[in-house]
Phi, psi and omega in degrees: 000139195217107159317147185234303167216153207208098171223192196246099152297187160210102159294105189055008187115356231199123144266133174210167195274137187246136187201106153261145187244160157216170208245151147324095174112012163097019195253110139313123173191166205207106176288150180249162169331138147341293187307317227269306195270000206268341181289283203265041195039006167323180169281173179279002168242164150209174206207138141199193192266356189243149171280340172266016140268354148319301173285329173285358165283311167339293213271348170276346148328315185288284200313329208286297132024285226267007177268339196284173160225138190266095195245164169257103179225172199260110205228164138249148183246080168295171129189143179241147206198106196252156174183122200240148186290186188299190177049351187221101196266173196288196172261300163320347150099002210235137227213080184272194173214092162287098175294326183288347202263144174265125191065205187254168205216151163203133173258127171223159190194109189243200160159165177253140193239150116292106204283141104273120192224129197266079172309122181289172178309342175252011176123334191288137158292140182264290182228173146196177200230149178195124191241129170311120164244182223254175178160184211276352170281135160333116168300356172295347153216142196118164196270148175297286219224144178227144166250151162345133159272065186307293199270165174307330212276340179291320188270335190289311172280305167250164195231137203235125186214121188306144183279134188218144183304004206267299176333285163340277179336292204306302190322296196307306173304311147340278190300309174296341176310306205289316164285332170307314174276004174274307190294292224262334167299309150340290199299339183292298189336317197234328203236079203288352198262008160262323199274344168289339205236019141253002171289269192312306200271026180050022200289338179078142155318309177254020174261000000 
């Protein structure tokens, strides 16, 4: 393998170095940047038989790179996870697996996010990204940073919904029920002249 050629580019704004080579049977190729393929998804190499249709892949990479677009929106990011004894299905008819639970069981796990997500030029999303931002749901459950939900089993599990403060609210109000009614279950655990005397005096769970 013999370097042919070796300059300096500028990718997105990130100088880098573009070195092309050729192989044992005349074939040309140029591993590209990080940046290059994650702007257009491409493969991480390119090859051909001439050196200037190497460079001429390059520079339509590049271009095709700084034609995309990039956006910001402000989302919730949800999941719910149910686990029901046998005989008894969801209303939806959706059938989740809490592996640990014994009886019933429920996962919820929200936060507000920022998507960014990068589009090619005729519109298909290429990638996208979603960073935790600070809000009024409990920090106890959801992921800091999620990448797209590239598989069914990804989409299938989290739910993506635009963000509105009413929304926040509701999630939030949600979460704190939940932890509220957990601490008073805990408490059944150790503490049974509590769990009698919300029995007798009819106080509810949630009271």
């Amino acid at each position: 393998m013999a370097v042919v050629s070796t300059t300096q580019q500028y990718v997105l704004g990130e100088e880098v170095s573009r070195r092309i080579t050729v192989r044992k049977g005349g074939m040309f190729h140029c591993k590209l940047p990080e940046s290059l393929v994650v702007a257009t998804g491409c493969p991480a190499e390119i090859s051909a038989d001439t050196l200037k249709k190497v460079e001429a892949e390059w520079m339509r990479l590049a271009d095709n790179a700084k034609a995309n677009t990039t956006t910001d929106e402000k989302v919730i990011v949800y999941s719910v996870q149910l686990h029901l004894p046998d005989g008894i299905r969801h209303t939806d008819g959706y059938i989740d697996d809490i592996s640990f639970a014994e009886g019933l069981a429920l996962s919820l796990s929200a936060g507000v996010y920022t998507r960014t997500a990068t589009h090619k030029p005729c519109g298909d999303l290429l990638h996208s990204h979603y960073m935790r931002c600070a809000s009024q749901i409990p920090e106890v459950s959801g992921s800091y940073q999620l990448r797209g939900f590239d598989t069914p089993e990804d989409r299938e599990l989290h739910h993506c919904i635009p963000w509105t403060a009413e929304r926040e609210l509701f999630f939030a109000r949600a979460v704190n029920s939940l932890l509220d009614t957990m601490h008073r279950l805990a408490s059944f655990r150790t503490d049974k002249e509590h769990l009698l005397a919300v029995i007798d005096n009819e106080q509810g769970l949630l009271t």
